[in-house]
N, C-alpha and C positions, 0 to 999 in steps of 0.2 A: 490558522483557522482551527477553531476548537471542534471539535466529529467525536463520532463512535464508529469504530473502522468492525466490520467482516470480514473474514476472508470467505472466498466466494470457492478456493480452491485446495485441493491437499495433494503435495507434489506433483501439482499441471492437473492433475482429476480434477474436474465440476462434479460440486458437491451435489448429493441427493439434497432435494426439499427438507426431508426430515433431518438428514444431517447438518442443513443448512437450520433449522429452527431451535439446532446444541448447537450451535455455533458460538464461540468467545465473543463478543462483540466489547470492544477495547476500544476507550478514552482515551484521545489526545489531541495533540499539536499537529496538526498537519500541516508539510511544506511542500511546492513540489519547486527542484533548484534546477538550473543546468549546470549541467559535469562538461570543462572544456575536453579536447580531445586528447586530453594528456589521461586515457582510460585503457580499460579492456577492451574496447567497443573500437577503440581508435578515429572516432566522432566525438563532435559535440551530442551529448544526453540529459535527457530530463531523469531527473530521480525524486522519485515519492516517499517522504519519509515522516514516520509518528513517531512521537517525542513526545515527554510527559511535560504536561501542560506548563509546569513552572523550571525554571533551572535546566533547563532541556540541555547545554551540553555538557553538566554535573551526574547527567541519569545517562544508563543506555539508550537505547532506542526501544521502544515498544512491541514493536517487529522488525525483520526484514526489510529493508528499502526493497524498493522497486526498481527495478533500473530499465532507461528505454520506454520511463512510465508515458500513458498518455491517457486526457481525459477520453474518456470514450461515449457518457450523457452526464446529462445536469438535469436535473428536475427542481421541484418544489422543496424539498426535501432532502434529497440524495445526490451525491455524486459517485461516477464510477469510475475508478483508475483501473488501466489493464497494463500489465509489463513483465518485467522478468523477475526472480526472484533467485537466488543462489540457495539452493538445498545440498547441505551438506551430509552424508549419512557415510561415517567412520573416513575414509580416504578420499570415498569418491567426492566429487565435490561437482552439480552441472546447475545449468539453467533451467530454470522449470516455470512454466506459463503462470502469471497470479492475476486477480480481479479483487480488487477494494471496493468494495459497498460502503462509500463514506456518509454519515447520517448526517443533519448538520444541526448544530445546539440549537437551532434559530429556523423557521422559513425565512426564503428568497422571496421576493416583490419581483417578479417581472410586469 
């Protein structure tokens, strides 16, 4: 499904309002797949991942997957993924809380 993704957070912090309206707000493919339990999680998991809209496994990924994502609302408009995110900064490598604000190219008809 084609979105404009947010991220809602920066290393597990919720963003301020104002930092949230400089936010990157980033086009793509959204997937969300399950991961069997041949993982880190040592479960079955959902994972939310943005991929550029054409050629998606020729390109990187646009951000971060999600791992352990779950929808969390659906509106007219929006959807919200919440899950983990791997942040890396030089050796350390941890988990850290993330929230997708997915926009959707189109309104939903409920």
């Amino acid at each position: 499904m084609i979105v404009t993704v947010t991220r809602l957070r920066n290393v597990g912090v919720r963003l301020k309002q104002s930092e949230l309206d400089a936010a990157p707000a980033i086009r793509g493919d959204l997937t969300l797949e399950d991961w069997p339990a041949n993982n880190k999680f040592h479960r079955p998991i959902q994972v939310a991942r943005l991929r550029h809209e054409e050629q998606q496994r020729l390109h990187p990924a646009l951000l971060p997957p999600l791992f352990d994502a779950k929808v969390v609302r659906i509106t007219r408009t929006q959807l919200f993924i919440a899950g983990l995110e791997i942040h890396v900064d030089g050796e350390l490598q941890q988990e850290v809380a993330q929230t997708w604000m997915a926009a959707f190219s189109y309104h939903l008809s409920f």
